[in-house]
Every structure is written in C-alpha cells, then in structure tokens.
C-alpha positions as CSV (number, residue, x, y, z in Angstrom):
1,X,-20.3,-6.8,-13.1
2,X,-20.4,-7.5,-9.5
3,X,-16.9,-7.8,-9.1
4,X,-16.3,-4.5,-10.8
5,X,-18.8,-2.9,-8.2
6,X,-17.2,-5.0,-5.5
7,X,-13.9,-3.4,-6.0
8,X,-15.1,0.2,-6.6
9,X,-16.6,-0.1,-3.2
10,X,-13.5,-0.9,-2.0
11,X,-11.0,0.9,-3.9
12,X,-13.5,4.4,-3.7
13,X,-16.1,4.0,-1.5
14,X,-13.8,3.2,1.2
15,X,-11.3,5.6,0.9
16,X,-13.8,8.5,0.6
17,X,-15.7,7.2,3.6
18,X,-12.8,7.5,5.6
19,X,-11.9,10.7,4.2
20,X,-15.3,11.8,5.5
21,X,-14.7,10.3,9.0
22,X,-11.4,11.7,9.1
23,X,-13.0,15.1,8.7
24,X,-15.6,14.4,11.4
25,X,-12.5,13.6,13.5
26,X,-10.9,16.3,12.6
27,X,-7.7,14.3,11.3
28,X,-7.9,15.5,7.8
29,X,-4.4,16.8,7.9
30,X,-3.1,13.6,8.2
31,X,-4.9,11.6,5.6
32,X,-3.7,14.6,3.1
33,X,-0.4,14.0,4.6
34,X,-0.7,10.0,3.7
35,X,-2.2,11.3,0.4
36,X,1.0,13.2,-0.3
37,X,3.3,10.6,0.8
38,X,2.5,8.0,-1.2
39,X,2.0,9.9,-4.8
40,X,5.0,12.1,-4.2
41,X,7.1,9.1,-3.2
42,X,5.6,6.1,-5.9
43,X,3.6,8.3,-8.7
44,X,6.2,11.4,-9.2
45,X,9.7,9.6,-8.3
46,X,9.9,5.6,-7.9
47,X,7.7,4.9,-10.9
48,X,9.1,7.3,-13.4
49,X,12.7,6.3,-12.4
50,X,11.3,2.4,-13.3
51,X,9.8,3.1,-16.2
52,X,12.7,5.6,-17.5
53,X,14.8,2.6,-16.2
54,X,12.7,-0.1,-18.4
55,X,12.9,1.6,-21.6
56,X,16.1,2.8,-21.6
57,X,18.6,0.6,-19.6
58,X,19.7,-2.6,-20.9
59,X,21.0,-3.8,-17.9
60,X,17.5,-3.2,-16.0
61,X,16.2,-5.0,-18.9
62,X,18.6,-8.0,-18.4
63,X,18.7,-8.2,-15.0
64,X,14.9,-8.3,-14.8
65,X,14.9,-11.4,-17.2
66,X,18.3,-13.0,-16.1
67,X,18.0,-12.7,-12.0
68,X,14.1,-12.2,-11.6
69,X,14.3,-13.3,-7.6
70,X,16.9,-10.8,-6.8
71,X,15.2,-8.3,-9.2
72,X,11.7,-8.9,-7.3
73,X,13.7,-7.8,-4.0
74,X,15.2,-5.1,-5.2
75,X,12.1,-3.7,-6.8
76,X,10.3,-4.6,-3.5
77,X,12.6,-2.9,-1.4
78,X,12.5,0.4,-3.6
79,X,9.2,0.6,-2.8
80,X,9.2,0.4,1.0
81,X,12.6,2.6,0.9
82,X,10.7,5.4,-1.3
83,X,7.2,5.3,0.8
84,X,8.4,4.2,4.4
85,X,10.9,6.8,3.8
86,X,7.9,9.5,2.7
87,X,5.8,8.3,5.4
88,X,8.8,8.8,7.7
89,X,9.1,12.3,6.9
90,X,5.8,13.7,6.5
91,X,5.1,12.4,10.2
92,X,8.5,13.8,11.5
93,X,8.4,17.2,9.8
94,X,4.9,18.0,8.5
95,X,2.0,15.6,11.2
96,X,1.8,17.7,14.3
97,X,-1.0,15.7,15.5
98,X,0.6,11.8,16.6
99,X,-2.0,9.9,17.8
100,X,-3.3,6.5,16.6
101,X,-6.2,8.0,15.4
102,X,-3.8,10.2,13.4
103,X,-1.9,7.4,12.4
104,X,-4.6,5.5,11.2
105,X,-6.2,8.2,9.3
106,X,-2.6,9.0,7.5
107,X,-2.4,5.2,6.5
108,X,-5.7,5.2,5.2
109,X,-5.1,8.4,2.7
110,X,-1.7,6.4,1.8
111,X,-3.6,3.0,0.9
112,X,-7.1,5.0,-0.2
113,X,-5.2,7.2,-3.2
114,X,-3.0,3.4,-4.0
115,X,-6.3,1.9,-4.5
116,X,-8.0,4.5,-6.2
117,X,-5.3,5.1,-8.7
118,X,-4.5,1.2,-9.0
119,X,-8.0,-0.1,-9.2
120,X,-10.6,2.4,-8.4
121,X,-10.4,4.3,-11.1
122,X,-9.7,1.9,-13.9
123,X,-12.9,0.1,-12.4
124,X,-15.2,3.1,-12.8
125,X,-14.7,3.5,-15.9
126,X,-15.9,-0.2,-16.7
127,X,-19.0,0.1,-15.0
128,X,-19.9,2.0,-17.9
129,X,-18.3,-0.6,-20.4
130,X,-20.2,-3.1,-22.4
131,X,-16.9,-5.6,-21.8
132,X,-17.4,-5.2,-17.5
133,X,-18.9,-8.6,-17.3
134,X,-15.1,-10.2,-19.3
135,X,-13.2,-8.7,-16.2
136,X,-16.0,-9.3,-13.0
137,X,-13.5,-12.0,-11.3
138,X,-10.3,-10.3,-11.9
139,X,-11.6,-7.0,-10.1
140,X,-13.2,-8.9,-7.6
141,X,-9.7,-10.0,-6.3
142,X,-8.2,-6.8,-7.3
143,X,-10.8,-5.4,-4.7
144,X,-10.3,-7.9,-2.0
145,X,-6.7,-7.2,-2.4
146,X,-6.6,-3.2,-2.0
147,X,-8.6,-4.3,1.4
148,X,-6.1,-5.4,2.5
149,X,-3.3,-3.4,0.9
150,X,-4.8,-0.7,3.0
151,X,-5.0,-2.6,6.0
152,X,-1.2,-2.9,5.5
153,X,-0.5,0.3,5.2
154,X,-2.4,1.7,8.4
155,X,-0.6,-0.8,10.3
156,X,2.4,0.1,8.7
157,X,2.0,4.1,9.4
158,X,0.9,3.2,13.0
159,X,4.6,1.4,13.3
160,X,6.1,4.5,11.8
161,X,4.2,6.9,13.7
162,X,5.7,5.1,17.0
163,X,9.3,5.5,15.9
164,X,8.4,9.4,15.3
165,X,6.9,9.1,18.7
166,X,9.6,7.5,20.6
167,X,12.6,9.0,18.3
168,X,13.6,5.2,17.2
169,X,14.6,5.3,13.4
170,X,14.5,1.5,13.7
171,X,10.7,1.3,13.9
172,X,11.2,3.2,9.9
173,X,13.8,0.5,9.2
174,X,11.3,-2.5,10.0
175,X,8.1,-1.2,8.1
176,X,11.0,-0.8,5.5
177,X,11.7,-4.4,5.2
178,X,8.1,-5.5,5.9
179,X,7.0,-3.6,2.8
180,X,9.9,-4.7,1.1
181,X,9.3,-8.4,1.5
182,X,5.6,-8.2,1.0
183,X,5.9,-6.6,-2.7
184,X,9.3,-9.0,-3.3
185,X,6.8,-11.8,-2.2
186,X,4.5,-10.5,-5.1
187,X,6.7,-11.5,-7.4
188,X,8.6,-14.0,-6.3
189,X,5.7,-16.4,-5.5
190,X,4.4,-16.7,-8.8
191,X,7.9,-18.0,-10.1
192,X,7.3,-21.6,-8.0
193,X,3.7,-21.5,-7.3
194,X,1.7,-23.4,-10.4
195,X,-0.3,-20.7,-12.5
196,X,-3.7,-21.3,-11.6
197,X,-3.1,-20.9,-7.9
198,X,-0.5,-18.3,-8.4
199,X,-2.5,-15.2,-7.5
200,X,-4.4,-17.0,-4.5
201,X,-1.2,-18.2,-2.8
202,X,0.0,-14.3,-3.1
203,X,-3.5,-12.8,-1.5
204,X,-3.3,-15.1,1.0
205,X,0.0,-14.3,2.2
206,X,-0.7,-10.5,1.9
207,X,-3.7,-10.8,3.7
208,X,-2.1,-12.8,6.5
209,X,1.0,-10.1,6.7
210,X,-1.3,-7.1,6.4
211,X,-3.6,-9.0,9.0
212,X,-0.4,-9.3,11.3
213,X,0.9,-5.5,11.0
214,X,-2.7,-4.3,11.4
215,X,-3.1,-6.5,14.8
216,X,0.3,-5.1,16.2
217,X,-0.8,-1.6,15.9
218,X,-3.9,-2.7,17.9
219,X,-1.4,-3.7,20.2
220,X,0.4,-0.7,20.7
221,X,-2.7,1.2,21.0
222,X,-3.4,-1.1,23.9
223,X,-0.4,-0.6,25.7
224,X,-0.5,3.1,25.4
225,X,2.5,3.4,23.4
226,X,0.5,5.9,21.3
227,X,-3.2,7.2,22.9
C-alpha cells in the first residue's frame, strides 16, 4: 500500500502541484502546451500506429521477435522523433513566452500527463483495491521512475527551448537521440542483464541520464543562454 501511495504522489500529486505553481507563475500556457505535446504526439498518433502495427502486420510482429535490439532502437527513436518533434513545434509556433521558467513548466505538463496516464491513474484506482498490497513494490518503482521520467523531460524541453531560442534545429536533433537511446536502453538492457536485476540496472541508468539532462539545463540557465 505504501508503494501505491508513493507513486500517486508522484505520478499526481506532483504534476498537479506544479500545475498550481505554474498558474501562480503565470506559465500555464506552457504546461498546457507540454500537455498537448505529448498526448497529441504519443496517445493520438505513435501509439495507435504501434498497436495498429502489432495486430496487423506480420513483419512488425517478426521483426519484434527476430531483431529485438534493432526493434528496441527503432521503437526508441519513434518516440523521441514523435515527441521532440511535438515539443519542437509547440515551442516554435504556439509558446510565445521562452524563458527557463517556461521551459520548465512545459516539461513538466509533458512528463506530469506521461505519469498520470502511465502510472497515476492505474494507481488510484488501487488504492481502493483489496489486491493494492500484491502490487506495493512494483508501483513503488513505477513512482520512483516517473520522478525521474519527468526530470528527463524538463531537461529535455529546456534543450529544445534553446534551439527555438537561438534558431539551431540541432539542439531538436540531440534531445531526439537522447530520448531515443534512453527508451532503446529500456529495452535493450533487459535482453543481457540477469532478470532479477533487470529493472534496477534500467532505473539506474535513466535516473543517471535524466540526472545529466536536467543538470545541463541548470547550466544553460547559468550562463544566460535562456533568463
């Protein structure tokens, strides 16, 4: 039960939180914006075109099962293509305020409706199961890993937000292949890393990449790059 309470702290009480603060700041627009982004790009395109893709193609089907490294980096990369790419263009077109603030407020609304969708939710509802206790440890990671999942993706927005600034698509390309090789990591580990340490091994190297991104957006806040 704790664990399930840890993780809808996490996965709810911190997006909403910094909903709230983003009002008080008055950077709501971009946490919408980051919002938008990520269920436009992963919940109404990339997942529907995977799961058509699952049930009906036999060569996704084969390819999954017969090449499951390069499938892991493909998948991975489809998914920092389709949200870097969203993020990329709500910034440029729709974000008229680009601060870091702003940046860090349209990160969290991209991580915060990830985690409530991916964890948040599913771990309400359990709180009001008799069966919560059977699944305490496996939210309690899942929780600990949306922390930093949203971490990531502030950092990542920040890094996006400074190509927009400085008019250097390159800045998109990078946070592209960042994502990418985080969520190809996901999958990949697990193939050579013994099953009971499996899901630690790929935590820890999230946390450390999404502890790395996060830190070099402190860093360009430092030097100015973005006020």
């Amino acid at each position: 039960m704790i664990g399930i309470t840890f993780a809808t702290v996490i996965s709810i009480g911190l997006p909403l939180t910094a909903l709230l603060y983003a009002c008080c700041k008055k950077r709501y627009i971009p946490f919408v914006l980051g919002v938008l982004a990520f269920v436009v790009s992963q919940v109404l395109i990339r997942i529907p075109i995977l799961q058509y893709l699952g049930e009906h193609s036999t060569v996704y089907s084969m390819f999954s099962a017969m090449q499951p490294v390069l499938f892991a980096i493909v998948i991975g990369l489809s998914a920092g293509i389709f949200e870097e790419l969203a993020r990329f263009i709500s910034m440029r077109f729709f974000m008229v305020q680009r601060d870091w603030q702003s940046g860090f407020f349209f990160g969290a609304g991209h991580g915060g409706i990830e985690a409530v969708l991916f964890v948040g939710s599913s771990a309400v509802f359990l709180l009001f199961s008799s069966t919560a206790i059977a699944y305490s440890n496996t939210y309690f990671i899942s929780g600990i890993e949306r922390f930093f999942a949203m971490l990531l993706h502030i950092g990542l927005s920040i890094i996006v937000l400074q190509g927009v600034v400085r008019k250097r698509f390159l800045y998109v390309v990078l946070v592209i292949i960042i994502h990418g090789v985080v969520d190809a990591l996901a999958g990949i580990l697990p193939l050579y890393v013994p099953k009971d340490s499996a899901l630690l091994v790929v935590e820890v190297t999230v946390a450390v990449i999404a502890l790395a991104v996060f830190n070099y957006s402190l860093w360009i806040k430092r030097k100015g790059v973005l006020q």
